[in-house]
ZATITI-119122 format. One record per residue: residue in one letter; x, y, z of N, C-alpha, C, O, CB in turn. Coordinates in steps of 0.2 Angstrom, whole numbers, plus 5000, padded with zeros to 4 digits. Glycine has a CB too. Layout:
AXYZXYZXYZXYZXYZ ...
//
This chain:
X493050415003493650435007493350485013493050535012494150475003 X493450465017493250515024493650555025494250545025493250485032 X493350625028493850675027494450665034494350615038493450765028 X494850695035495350675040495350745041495250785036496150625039 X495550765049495650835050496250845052496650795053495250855054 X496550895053497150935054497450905062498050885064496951015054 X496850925066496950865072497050805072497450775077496650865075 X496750775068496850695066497650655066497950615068496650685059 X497750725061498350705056498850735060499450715059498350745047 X498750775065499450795069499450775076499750805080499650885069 X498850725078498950705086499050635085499050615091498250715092 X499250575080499850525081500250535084500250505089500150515077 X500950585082501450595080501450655087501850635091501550615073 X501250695088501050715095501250665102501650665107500350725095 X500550615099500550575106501150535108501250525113500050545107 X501450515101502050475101502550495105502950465109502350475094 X502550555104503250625107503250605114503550575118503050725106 X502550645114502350635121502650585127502850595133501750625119 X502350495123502450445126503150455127503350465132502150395123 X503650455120504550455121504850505125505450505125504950475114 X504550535128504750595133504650565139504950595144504350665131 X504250515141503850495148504450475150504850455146503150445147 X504650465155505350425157504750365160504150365162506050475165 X505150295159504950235159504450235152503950225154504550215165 X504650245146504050245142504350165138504950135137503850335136 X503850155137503950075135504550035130504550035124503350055132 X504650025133505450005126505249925127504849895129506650025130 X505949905123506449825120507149845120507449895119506249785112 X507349775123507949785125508149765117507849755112508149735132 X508949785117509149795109509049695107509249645111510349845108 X508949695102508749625102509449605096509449605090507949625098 X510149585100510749565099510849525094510749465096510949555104 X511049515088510949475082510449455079510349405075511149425082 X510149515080509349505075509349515070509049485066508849535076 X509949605068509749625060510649675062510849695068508749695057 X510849675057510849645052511049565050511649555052510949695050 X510749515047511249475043511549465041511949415040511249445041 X511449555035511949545030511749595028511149605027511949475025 X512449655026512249725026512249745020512449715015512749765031 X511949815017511849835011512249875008512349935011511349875010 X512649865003513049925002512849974999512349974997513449904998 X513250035001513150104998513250094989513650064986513950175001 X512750124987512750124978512950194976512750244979511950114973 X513550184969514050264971513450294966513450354966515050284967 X512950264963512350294958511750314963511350344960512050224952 X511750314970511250334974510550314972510050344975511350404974 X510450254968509750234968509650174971509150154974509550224962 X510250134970509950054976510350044978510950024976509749984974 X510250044986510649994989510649914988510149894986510449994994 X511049874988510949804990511649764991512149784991510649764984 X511249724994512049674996512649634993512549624987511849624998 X513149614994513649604992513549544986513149504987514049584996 X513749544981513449484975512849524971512849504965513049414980 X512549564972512149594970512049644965512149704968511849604974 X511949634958512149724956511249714951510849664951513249734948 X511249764949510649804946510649824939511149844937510449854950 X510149824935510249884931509649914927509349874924510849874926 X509549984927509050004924508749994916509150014912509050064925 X508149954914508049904909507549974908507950004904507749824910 X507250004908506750084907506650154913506650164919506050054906 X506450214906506350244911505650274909505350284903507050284913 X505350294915504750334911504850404907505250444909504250354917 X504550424901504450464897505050444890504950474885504550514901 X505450404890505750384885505250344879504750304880506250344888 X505550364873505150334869505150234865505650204865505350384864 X504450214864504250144866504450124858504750164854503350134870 X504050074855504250054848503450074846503450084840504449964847 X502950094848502350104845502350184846501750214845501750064849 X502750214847502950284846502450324851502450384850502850294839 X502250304854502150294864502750324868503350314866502150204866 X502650354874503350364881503050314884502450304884503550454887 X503650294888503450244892503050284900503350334903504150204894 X502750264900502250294905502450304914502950274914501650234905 X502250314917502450374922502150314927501750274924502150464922 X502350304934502250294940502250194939501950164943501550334941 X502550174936502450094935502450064942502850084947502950064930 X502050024943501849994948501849934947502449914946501450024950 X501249864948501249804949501649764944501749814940500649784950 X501849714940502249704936502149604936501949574941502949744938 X502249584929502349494930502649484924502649514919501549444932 X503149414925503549404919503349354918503249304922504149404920 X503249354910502849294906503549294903503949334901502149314902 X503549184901504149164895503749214890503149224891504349074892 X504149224884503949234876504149194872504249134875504149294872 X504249204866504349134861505049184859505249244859503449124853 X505249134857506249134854506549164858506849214856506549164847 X506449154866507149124871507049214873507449254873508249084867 X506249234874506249314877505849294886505649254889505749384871 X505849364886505549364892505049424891505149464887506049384899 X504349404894503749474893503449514901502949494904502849434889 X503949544902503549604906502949624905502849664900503849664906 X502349604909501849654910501749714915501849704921501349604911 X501649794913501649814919501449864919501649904915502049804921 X500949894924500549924925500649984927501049994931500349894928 X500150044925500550124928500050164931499650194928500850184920 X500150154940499550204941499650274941499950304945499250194947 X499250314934498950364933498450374934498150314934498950374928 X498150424936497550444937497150474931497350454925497450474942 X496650504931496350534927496850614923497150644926495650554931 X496750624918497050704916497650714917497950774916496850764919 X498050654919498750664921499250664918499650614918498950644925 X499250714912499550704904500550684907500950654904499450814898 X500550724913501350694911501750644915502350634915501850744914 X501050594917501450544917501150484912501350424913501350544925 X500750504907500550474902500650454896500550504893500350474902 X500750384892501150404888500850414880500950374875501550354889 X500550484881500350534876500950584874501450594877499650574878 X500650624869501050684867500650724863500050704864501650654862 X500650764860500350794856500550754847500050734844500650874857 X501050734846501050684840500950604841501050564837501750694836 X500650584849500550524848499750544854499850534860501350464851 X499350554853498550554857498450514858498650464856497950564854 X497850494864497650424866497350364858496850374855496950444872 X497550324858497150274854496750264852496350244857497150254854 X496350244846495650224847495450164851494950144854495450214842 X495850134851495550094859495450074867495150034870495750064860 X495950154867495650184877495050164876494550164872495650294879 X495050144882494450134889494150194888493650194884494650124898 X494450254891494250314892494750354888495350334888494250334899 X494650414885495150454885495350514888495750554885495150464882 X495050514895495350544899495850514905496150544909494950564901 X495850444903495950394906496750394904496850384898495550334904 X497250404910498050424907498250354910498750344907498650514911 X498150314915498450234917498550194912498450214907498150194921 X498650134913498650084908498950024910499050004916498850104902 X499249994905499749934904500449954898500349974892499149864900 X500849934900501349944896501749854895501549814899501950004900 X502049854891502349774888503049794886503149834882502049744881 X503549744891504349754888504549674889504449624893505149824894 X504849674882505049624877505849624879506249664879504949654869 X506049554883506949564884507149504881506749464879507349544893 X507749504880508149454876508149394885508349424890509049514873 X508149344886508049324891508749304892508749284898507449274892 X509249304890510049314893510449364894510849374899510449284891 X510349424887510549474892510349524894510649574894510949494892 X509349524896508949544897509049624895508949674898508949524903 X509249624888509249674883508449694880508049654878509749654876 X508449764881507649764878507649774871507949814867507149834882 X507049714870507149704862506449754859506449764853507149594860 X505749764865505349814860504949824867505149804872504849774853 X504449874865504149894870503549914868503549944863504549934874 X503049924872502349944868501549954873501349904876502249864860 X501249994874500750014876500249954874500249934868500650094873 X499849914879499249864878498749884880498349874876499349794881 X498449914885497949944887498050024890498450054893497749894893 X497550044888497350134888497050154890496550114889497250164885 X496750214893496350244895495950224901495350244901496050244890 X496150184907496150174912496150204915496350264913496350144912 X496050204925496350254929496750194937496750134939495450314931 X497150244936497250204943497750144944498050124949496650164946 X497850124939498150034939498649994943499049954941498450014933 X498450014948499049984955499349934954499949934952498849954961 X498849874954499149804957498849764950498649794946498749764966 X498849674950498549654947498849574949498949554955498649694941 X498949524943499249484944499249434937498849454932498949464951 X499549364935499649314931499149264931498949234936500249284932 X498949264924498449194927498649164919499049184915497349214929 X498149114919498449074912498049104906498049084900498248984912 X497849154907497549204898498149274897498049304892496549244899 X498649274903498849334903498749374906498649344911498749344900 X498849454908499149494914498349504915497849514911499749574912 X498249504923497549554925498049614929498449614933496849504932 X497749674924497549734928497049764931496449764929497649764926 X497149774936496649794943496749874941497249894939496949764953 X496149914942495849994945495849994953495549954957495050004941 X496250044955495950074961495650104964495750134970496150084962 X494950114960494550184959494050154958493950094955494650224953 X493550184960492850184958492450234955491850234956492650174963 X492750294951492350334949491950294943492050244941492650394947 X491450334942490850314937491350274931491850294929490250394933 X490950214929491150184924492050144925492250124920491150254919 X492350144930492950114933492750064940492350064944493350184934 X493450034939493550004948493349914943492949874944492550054956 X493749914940493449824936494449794936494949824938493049844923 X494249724933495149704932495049694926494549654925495549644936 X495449704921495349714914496149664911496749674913495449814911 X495949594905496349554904496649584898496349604893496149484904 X497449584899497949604895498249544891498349494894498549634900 X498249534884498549494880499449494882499749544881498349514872 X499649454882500549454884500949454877501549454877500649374887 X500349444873500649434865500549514861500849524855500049364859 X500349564864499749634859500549664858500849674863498949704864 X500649674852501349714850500949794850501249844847501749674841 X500449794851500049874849499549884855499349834857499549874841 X499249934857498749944862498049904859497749914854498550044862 X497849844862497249814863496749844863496849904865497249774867 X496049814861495549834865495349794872495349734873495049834860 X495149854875495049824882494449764881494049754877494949884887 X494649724889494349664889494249674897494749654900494649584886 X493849694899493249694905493249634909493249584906492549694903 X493149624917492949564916492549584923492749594929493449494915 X491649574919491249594927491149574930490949594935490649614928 X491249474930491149444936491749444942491749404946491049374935 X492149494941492649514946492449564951492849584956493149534943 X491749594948491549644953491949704952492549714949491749624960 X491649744953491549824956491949854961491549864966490849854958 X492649864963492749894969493349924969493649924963492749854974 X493649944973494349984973494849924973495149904979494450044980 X495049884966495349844966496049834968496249894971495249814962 X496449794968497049764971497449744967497749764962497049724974 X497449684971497849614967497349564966496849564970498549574971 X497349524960497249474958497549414955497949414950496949494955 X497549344958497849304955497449214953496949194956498549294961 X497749184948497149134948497449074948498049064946496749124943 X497048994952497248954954497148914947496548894945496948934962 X497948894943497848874936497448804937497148784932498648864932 X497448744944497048714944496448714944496148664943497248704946 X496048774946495548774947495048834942494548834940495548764955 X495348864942495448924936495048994942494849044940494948894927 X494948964949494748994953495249074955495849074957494648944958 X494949144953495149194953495149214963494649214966494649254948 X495749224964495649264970496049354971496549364970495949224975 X495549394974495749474974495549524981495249514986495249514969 X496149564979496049604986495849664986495849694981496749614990 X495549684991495249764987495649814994495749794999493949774986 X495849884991496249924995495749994998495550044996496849944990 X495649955002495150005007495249975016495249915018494149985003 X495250035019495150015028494849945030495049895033494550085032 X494149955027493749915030493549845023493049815021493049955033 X494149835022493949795014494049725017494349695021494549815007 X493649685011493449615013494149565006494549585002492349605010 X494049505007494649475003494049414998493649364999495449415009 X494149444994493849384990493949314984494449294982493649404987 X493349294983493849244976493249224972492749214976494449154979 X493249204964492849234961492849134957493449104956493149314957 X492149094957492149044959491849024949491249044948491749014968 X492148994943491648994938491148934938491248904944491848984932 X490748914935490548874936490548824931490248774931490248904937 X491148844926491248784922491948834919491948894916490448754915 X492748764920493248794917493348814911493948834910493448764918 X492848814907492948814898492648884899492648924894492548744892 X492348904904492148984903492349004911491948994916491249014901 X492849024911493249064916492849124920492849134926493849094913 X492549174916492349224920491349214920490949264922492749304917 X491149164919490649154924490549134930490849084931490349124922 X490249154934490449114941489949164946489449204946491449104942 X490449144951490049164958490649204961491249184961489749084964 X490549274964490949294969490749294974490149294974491049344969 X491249274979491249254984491749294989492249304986491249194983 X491749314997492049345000492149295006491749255007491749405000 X492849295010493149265013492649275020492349325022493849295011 X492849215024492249225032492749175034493049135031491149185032 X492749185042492849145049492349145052492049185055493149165053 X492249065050491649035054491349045062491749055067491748975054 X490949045061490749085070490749155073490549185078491049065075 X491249175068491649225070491349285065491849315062492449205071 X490549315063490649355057490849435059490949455065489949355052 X490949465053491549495053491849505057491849555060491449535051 X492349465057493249465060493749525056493849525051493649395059 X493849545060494449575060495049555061495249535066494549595064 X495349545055495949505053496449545058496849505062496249525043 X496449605059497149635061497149635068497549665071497249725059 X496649585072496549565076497149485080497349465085495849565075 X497349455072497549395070498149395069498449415064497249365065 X498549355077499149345078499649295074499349245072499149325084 X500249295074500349235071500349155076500349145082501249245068 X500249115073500049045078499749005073499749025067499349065084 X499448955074499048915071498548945065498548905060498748875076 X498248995066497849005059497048985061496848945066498148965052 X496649015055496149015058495748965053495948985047495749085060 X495248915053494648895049494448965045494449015047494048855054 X494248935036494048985032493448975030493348925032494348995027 X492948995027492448965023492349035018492749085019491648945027 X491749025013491649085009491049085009490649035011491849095003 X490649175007490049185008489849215001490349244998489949235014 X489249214997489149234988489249294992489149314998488349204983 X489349344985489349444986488849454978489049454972490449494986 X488449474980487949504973488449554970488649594973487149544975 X488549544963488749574959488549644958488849694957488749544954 X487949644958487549704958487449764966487049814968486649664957 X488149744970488049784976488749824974488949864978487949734985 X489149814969489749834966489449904964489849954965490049794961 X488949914961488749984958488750034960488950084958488149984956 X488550034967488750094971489250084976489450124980488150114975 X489550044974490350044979490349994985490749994990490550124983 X489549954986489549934991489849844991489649804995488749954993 X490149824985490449734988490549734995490249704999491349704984 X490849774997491149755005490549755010490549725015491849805008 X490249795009489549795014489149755012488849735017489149865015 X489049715007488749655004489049595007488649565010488849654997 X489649585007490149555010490049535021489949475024490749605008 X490049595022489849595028489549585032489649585038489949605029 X488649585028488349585032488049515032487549495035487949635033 X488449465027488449415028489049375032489149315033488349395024 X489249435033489749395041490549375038490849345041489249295044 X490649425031491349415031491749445033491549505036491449415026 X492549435034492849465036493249515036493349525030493049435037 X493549565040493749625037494449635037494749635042493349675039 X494849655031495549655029495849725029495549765025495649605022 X496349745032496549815034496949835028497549855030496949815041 X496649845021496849855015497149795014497349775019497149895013 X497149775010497149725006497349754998497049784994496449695007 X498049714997498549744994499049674988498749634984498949795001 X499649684990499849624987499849534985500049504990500149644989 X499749514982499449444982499749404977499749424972498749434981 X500149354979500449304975500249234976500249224982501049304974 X500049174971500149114972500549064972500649034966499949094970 X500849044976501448984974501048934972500548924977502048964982 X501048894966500748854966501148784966500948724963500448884962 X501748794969502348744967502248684971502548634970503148774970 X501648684977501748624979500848604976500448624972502048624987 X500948544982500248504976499548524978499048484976500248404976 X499448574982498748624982499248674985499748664988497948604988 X498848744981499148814981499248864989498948864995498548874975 X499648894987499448934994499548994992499849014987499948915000 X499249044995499149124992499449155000499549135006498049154990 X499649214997500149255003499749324999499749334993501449255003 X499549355005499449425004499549475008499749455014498949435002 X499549535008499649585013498949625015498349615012500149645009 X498949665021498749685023498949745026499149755032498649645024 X498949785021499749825022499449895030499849915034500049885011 X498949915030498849945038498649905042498549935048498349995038 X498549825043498649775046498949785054499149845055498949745042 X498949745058499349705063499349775070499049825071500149675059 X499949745074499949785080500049865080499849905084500449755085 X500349885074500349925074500449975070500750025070500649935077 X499749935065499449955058499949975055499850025053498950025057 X500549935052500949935050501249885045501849875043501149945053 X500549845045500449785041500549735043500749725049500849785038 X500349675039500149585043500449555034500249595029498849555047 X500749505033500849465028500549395032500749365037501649475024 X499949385026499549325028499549265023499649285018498649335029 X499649195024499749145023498849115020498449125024500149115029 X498849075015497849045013498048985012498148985006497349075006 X498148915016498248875011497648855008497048875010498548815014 X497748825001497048814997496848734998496348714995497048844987 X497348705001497248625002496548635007496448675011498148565006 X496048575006495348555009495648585016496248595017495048465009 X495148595020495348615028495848665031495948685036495548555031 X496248685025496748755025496348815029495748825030496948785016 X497048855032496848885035497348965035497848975033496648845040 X496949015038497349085035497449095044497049095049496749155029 X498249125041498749125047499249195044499349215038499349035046 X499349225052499949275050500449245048500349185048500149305055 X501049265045501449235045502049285048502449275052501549195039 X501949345044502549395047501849455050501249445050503249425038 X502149505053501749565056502249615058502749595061501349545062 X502149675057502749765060502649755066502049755068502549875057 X503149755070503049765077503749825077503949855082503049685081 X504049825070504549885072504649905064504849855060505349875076 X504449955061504649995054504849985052504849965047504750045051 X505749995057506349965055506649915052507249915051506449965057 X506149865052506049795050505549775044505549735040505849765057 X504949825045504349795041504149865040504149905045503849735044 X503949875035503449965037502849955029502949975023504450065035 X502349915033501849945026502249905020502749915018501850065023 X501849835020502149795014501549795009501049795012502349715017 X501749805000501249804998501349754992501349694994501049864998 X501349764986501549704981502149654985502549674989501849744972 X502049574984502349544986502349464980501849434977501949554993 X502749444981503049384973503249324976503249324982503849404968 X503449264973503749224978504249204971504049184965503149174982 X504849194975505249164969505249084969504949044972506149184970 X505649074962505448984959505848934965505648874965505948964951 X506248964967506448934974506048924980506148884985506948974977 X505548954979504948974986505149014990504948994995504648924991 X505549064990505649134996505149144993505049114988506149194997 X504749214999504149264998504649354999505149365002503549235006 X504449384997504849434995504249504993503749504989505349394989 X504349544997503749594999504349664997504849664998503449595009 X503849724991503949774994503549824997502949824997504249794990 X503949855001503649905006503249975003503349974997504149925011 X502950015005502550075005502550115009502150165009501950055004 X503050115015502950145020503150235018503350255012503250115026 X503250275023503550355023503950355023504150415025503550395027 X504450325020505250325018505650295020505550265026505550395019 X506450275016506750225017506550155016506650115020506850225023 X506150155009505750085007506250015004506750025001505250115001 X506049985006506349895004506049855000505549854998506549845009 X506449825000506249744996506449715001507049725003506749704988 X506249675004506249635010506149545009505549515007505549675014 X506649515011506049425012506149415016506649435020506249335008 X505549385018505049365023505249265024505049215021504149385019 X505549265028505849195031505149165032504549195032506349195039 X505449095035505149045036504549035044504148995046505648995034 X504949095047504849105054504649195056504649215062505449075056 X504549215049504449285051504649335051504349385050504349285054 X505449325052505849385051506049405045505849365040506249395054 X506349455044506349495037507149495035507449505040506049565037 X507449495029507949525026507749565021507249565017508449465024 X508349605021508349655017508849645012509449635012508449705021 X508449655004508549654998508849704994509349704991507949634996 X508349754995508649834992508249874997507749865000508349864981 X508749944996508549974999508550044993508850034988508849975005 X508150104994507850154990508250204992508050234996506950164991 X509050224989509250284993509150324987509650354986510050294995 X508650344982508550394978508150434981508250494980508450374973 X507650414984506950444986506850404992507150364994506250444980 X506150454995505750414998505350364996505150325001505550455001 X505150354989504750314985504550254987504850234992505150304979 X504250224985504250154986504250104980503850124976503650134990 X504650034980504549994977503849974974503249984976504849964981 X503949944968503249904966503349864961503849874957502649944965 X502849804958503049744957503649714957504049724953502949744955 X503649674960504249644961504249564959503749534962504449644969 X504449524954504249484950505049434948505649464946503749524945 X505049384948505449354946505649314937505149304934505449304950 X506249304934506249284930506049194930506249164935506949314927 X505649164925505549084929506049044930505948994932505049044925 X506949064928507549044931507649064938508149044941508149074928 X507249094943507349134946508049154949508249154954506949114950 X508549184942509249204943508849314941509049354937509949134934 X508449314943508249384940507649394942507149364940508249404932 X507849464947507249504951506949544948507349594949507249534956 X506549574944506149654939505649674945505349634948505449644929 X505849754946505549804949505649864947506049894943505849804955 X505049894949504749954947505150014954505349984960503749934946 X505250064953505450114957504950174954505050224950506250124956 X504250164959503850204956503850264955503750274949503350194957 X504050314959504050384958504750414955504750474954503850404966 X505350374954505650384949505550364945506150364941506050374950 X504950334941504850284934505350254930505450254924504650314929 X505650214936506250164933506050084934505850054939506950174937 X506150054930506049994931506849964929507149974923505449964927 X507049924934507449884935507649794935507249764937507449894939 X508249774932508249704933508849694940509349724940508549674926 X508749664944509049634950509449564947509049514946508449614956 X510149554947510349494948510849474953511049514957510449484943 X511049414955511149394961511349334963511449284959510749424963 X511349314969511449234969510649194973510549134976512349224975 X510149224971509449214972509449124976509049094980509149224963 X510049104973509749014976510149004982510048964986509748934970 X510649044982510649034990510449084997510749105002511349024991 X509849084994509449154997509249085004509249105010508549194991 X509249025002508848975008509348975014509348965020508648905005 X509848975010510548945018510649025022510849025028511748915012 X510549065018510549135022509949125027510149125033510349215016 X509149115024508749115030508849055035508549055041507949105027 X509248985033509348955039509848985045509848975051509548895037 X510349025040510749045045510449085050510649085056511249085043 X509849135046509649185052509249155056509149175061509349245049 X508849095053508449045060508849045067508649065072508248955057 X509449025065509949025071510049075074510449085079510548995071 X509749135070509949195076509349205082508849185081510149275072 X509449235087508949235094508349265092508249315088509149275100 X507949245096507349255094507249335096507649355100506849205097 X506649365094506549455095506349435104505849405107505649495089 X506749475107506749485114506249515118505949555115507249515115 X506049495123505449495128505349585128505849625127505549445137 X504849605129504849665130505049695137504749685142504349685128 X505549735136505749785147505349835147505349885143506649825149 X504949835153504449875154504649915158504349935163503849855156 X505249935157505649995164506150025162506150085163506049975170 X506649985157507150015155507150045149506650045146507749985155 X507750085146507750135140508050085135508150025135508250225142 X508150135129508750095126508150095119507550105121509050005130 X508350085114508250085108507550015107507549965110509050065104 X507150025102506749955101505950005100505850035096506749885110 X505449985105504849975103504550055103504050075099504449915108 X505150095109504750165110504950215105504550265104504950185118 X505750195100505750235096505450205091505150255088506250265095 X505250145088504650135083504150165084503850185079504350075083 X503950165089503150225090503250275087502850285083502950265096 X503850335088503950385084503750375078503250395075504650415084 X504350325074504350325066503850295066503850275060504850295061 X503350255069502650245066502050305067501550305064502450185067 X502250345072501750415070502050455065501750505064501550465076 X502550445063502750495057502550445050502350465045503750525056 X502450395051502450365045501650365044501350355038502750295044 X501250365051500450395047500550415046500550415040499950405049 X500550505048500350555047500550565040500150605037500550585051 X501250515036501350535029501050505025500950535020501750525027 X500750425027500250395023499550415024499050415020500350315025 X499550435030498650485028498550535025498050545022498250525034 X499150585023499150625020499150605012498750635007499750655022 X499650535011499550515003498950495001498750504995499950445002 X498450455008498050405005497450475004497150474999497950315011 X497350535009497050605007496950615002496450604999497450655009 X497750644998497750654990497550614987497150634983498350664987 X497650544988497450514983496550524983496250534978497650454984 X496150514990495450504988495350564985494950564981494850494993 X495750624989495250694984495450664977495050624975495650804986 X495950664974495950634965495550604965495050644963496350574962 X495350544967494750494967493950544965493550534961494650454976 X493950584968493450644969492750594973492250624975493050674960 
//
């Protein structure tokens, strides 16, 4: 983590002022049927907003007691829903704790870390909830992995939940495979050909059994992890993402449009020890991804396509959601990008329902959403966060896709979303017919691009401050 200074952190938000004060300072004219499509109602419970048709309800909370005599664990974050056997559903999901952080961990004095912590200083992990899959009644619930630090993001693959570390301290920073079946804290299962880094998300292509991951760092690279024989999955080759001719590109340089040609480059396993994958990465000319964060695979059509974030991304480091097709000659394309907070602010875990919407939650400085991401880029709004400034995380579908599960991290709630999910498509065609985002007026006043500047120097200054605390934790 590079130190940031006081000046750093308070001449954004300065110069923003500054600029909004300038008479002629750069605006957009009000862009007239753009947003809303369809408005959020007030919740008399003050925790979610959402739209008409839409109701919610809290399936856990953190610190309540589990069936393995366990609290449910503090900060839950990435999440994926697996069928179970006799008509259930299996929540996998992940809690970033850090190190020594007894209260958001789910210890006690009559329940201690396990003998199967990773670490036992290690307070993150994996938690598992068991639903009835109709009336999504929680039928058990139980601690799978322990003693971990960090556990953000992760993702589904055909052995079961990968959890990702966000951390690199000694001995950490790996994605560790979660059984979907462990009714008790597992022993952990490692997996080093994934490398060493401040991981993300990870997801795998069931056809090819090919792993792809993001790592959450400024200057971080996107990778995908290649075996070399399907009957053993995690042997293989890492490999990091390149634009040809072009080495290290700058994704956040990358408009939406046609998309660019991909290739990949090998990354020695052995440059992970000291934290260096990404500089391994680049000086063979890979490309570089402005954190690199949420990742899902639609694998619904007949070669996969992967959507991920890039959550300080795009014009105005306010994030880029990017498009991979995996068909031969595919290519990686913006698809959506913040050009106003108000609209997009810092997208980070991101899902795609059985219907194929794509569906992002945010991370920005407050006023956080669940957001889908059209076919053309613009956004609707899902839920909105009137409890906190908190942010959303995993966001994951039931495989009816009649049932959204989200995490509300900093209140330790996790939620079910139901709704009328399949006519989510005739809503985005409707909004295709609304006008396109209006040319920019380089004279007149009026609401648009100049007050986005404001709320995106306040929303650095709050995310430098977050992402701060977090490295000092990190140590």
């Amino acid at each position: 983590m590079k130190p940031v200074s006081r000046r750093h952190l308070l001449g954004a938000p300065l110069a923003a002022a500054a600029l909004l004060s300038t008479p002629g300072a750069l605006r957009a004219k009000e862009p007239e049927g753009r947003r809303p499509l369809r408005r959020l109602r007030p919740d008399p419970r003050g925790i979610v907003a959402l739209p008409d048709g839409y109701s919610y309800r809290i399936l856990q909370r953190a610190g309540t007691p589990m069936d393995d005599g366990f609290r449910v664990p503090g900060r839950p974050d990435a999440m994926a829903c697996f069928e179970g056997p006799g008509e259930t559903l299996v929540l996998m999901r992940n809690h970033e704790v850090f190190v020594d952080d007894w209260v958001n961990s789910p210890y006690s004095p009559e329940r201690p870390p396990p003998a199967e912590a990773y670490d036992r200083r290690g307070t993150g992990g994996v938690s598992r909830v068991v639903l009835d899959a109709k009336s999504l009644k929680v039928k058990s619930s139980n601690l799978v992995l322990a003693g971990t630090y960090w556990n953000c993001a992760g993702g589904k693959s055909p052995w079961g939940w990968l959890s990702c570390e966000e951390t690199v301290v000694p001995g950490h920073g790996f994605v560790f495979l979660c059984p979907t079946d462990a009714a008790r804290a597992a022993k952990p299962q490692r997996i080093e050909g994934y490398g060493r880094m401040r991981h993300e998300a990870a997801t795998i292509d069931p056809a090819t059994s090919i792993a792809y991951l993001t790592e959450d760092r400024d200057d971080a690279c996107f990778y995908r992890f290649v075996p070399d024989d399907r009957e053993r999955p995690f042997e293989g080759r890492l490999q990091a993402l390149r634009i040809p001719k072009q080495p290290r590109f700058e994704t956040t340089r990358l408009r939406r449009g046609p998309g660019l040609a991909v290739d990949w480059v090998d990354v020695p396993l052995s440059a992970g020890e000291q934290d260096g994958l990404r500089y391994a990465a680049q000086d063979r000319g890979a490309a570089l991804i402005r954190r690199g964060e949420g990742l899902w695979l639609d694998d619904s059509k007949t070669a996969g396509v992967l959507y991920f974030c890039a959550t300080s991304g795009g014009p105005l480091g306010l994030g880029q959601v990017f498009r991979l097709d995996l068909a031969p000659g595919g290519k990686l394309e913006v698809i959506a990008e913040s050009i106003d907070p108000g609209e997009l602010d810092m997208p980070d875990n991101i899902t795609v329902s059985p219907q194929g919407q794509l569906y992002i939650a945010e991370d920005g400085a407050g006023g956080n959403h669940i957001r889908r991401i059209t076919l053309d880029g613009r956004t609707v709004d899902l839920a909105a966060n009137t409890l906190s400034p908190g942010e959303f995380a995993g966001p994951c579908f039931a495989p009816d896709g009649k049932t959204l599960f989200v995490n509300m991290q900093s209140e330790g709630l996790t939620l079910a979303i139901r709704g009328p999910f399949d006519r989510e498509l005739e809503q985005e065609q409707a909004l295709r017919r609304a006008p396109e985002h209006p040319p920019l007026d380089w004279t007149r006043g009026g609401r648009g691009i100049g007050a986005g500047l404001g709320i995106m120097a306040l929303a650095a200054l709050a995310h430098r401050r977050r992402r701060l605390r977090r490295g000092e934790d990190a140590g």
